[in-house]
VEXKERO-612917 format. One record per residue (C-alpha): residue in three letters; chain; x, z, y. Coordinates in nm, 3 decimals. Example, Ala and Ser with C-alpha at 12.3 -4.5 7.8 and 13.67 -1.06 7.14 Angstrom:
% VEXKERO-612917
[rec 'Ala'; 'A'; [1.230; 0.780; -0.450]];
[rec 'Ser'; 'A'; [1.367; 0.714; -0.106]];
***
This chain:
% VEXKERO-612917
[rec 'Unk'; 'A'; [-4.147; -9.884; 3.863]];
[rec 'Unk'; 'A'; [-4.378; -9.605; 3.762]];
[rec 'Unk'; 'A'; [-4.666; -9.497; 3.999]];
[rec 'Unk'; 'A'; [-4.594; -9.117; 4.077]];
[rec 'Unk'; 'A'; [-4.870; -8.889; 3.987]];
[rec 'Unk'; 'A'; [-5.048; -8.684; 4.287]];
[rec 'Unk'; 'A'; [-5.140; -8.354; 4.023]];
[rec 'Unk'; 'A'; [-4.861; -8.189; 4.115]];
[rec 'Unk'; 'A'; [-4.910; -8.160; 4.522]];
[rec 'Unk'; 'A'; [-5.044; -7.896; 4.702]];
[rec 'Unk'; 'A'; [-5.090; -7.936; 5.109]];
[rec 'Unk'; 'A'; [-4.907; -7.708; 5.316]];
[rec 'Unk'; 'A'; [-5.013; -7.696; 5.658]];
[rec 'Unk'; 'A'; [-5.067; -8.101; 5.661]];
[rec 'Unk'; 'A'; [-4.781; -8.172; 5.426]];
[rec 'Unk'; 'A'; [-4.802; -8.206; 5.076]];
[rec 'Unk'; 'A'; [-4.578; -8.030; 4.853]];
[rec 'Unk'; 'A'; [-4.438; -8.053; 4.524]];
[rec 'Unk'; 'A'; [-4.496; -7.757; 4.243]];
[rec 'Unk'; 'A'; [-4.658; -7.417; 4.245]];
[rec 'Unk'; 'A'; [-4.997; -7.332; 4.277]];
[rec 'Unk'; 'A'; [-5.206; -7.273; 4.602]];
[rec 'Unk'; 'A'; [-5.328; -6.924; 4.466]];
[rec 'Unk'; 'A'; [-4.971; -6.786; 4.529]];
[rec 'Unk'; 'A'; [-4.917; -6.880; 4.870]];
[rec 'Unk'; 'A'; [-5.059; -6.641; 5.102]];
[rec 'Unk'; 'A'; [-5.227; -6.765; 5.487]];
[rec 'Unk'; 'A'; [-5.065; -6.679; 5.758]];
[rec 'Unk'; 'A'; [-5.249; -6.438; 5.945]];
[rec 'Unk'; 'A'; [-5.256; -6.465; 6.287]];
[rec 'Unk'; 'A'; [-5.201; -6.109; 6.534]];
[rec 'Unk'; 'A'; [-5.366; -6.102; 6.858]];
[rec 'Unk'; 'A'; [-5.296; -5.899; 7.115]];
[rec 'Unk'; 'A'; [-5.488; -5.608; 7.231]];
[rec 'Unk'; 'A'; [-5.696; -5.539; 7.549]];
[rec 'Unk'; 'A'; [-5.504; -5.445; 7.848]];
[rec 'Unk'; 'A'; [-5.595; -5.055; 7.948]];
[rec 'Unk'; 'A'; [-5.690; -5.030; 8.292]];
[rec 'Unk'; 'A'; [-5.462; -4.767; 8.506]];
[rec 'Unk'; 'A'; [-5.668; -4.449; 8.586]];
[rec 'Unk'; 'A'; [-5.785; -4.432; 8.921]];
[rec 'Unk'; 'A'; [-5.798; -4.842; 8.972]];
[rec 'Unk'; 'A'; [-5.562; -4.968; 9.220]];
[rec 'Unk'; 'A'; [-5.555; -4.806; 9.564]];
[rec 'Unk'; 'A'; [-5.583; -5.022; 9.854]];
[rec 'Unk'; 'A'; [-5.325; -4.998; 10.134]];
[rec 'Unk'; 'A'; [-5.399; -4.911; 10.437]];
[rec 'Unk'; 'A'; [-5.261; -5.003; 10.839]];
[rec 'Unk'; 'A'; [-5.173; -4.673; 10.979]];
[rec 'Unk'; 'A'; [-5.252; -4.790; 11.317]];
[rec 'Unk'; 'A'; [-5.568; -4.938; 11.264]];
[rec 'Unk'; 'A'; [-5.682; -4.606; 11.076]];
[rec 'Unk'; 'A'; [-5.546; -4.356; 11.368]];
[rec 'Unk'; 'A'; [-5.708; -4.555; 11.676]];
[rec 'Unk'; 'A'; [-6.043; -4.612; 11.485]];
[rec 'Unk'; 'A'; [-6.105; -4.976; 11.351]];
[rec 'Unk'; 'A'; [-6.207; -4.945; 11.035]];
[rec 'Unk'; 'A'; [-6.272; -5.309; 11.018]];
[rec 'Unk'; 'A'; [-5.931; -5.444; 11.000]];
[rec 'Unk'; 'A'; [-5.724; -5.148; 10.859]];
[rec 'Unk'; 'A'; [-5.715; -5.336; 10.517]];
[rec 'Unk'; 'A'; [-5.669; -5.660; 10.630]];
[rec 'Unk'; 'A'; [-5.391; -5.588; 10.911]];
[rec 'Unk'; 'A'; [-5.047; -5.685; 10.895]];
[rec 'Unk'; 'A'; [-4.910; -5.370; 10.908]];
[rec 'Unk'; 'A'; [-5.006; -5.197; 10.525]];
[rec 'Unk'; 'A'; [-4.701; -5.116; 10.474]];
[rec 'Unk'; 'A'; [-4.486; -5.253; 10.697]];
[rec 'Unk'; 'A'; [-4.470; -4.982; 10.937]];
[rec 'Unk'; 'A'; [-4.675; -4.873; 11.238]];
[rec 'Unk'; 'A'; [-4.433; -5.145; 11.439]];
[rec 'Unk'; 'A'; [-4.589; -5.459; 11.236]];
[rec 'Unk'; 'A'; [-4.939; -5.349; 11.330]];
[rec 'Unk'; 'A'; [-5.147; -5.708; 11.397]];
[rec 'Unk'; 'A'; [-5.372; -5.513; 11.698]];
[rec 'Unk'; 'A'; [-5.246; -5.177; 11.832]];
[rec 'Unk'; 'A'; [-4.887; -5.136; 11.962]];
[rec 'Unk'; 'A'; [-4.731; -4.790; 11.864]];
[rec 'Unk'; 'A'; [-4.904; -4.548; 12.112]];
[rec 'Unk'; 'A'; [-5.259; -4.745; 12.038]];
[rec 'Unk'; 'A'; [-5.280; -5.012; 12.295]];
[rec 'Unk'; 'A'; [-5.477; -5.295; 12.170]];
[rec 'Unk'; 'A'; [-5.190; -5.619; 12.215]];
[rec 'Unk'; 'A'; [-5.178; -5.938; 11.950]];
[rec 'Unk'; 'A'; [-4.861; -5.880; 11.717]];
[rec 'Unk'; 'A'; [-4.824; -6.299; 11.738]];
[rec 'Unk'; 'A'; [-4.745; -6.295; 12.113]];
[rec 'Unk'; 'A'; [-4.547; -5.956; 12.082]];
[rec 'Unk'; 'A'; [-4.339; -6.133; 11.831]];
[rec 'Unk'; 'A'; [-4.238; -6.433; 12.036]];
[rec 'Unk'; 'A'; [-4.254; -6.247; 12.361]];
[rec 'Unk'; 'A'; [-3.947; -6.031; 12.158]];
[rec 'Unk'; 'A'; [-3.754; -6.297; 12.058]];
[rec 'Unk'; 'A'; [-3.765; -6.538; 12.356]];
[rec 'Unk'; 'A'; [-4.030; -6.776; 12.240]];
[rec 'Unk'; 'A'; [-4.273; -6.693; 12.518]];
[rec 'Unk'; 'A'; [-4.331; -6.510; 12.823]];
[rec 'Unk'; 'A'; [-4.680; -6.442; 12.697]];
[rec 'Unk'; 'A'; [-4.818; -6.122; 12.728]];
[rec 'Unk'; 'A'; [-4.929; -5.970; 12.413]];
[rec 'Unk'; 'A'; [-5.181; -5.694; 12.595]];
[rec 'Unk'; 'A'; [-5.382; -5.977; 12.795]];
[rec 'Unk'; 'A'; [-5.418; -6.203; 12.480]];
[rec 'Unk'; 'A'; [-5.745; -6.329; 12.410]];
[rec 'Unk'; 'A'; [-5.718; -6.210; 12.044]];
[rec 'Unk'; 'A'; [-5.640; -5.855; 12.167]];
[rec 'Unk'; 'A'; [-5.945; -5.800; 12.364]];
[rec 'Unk'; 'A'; [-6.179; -5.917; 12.074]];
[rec 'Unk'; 'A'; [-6.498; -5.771; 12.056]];
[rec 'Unk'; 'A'; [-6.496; -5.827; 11.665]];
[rec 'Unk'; 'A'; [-6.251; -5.587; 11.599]];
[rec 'Unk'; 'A'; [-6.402; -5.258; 11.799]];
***
């Protein structure tokens, strides 16, 4: 058996290949995407309804109720009593006989 001659191979992406010339085969070029463009404005933060009418600006962006109506407010009820939306919730559906206006959480001094 004859030893075959290597002259002829050119390497193609880690395999070698038989014939043609490396001149002729062009690189692949890869395409990168472009930056993302930012929406004008930014993104605007939501807001509790509640919190924002009766006056704690502390917790109006990091209430329950941004967007879930004035009803899913974490600390004021819908005329703006201070109550804790956890007790309301399982006062409402039989959990607990808790009331959600005398809830320690409720009367927090943080939040006024």
């Amino acid at each position: 058996p004859q030893a075959r001659s290597t002259s002829g191979l050119d390497i193609v992406a880690g395999t070698a290949v038989r014939g043609g010339n490396s001149d002729d085969v062009d690189q692949p070029v890869k395409i990168t995407r472009g930056k993302d463009k930012p929406k004008p404005g930014g993104k605007r933060k939501r807001k509790c309804p509640q919190c924002h009418q009766f006056g704690s600006e502390n917790t109006m962006y990091a209430c329950g109720g941004q967007g879930g109506g004035a009803k899913r407010c974490d600390y004021f009820d819908v005329i703006g009593v201070r109550r804790c939306y956890k007790c309301f919730k399982k006062r409402e559906s039989g959990e607990s006989t808790h009331d959600p206006y005398t809830c320690p959480s409720a009367a927090s001094t943080a939040l006024k």
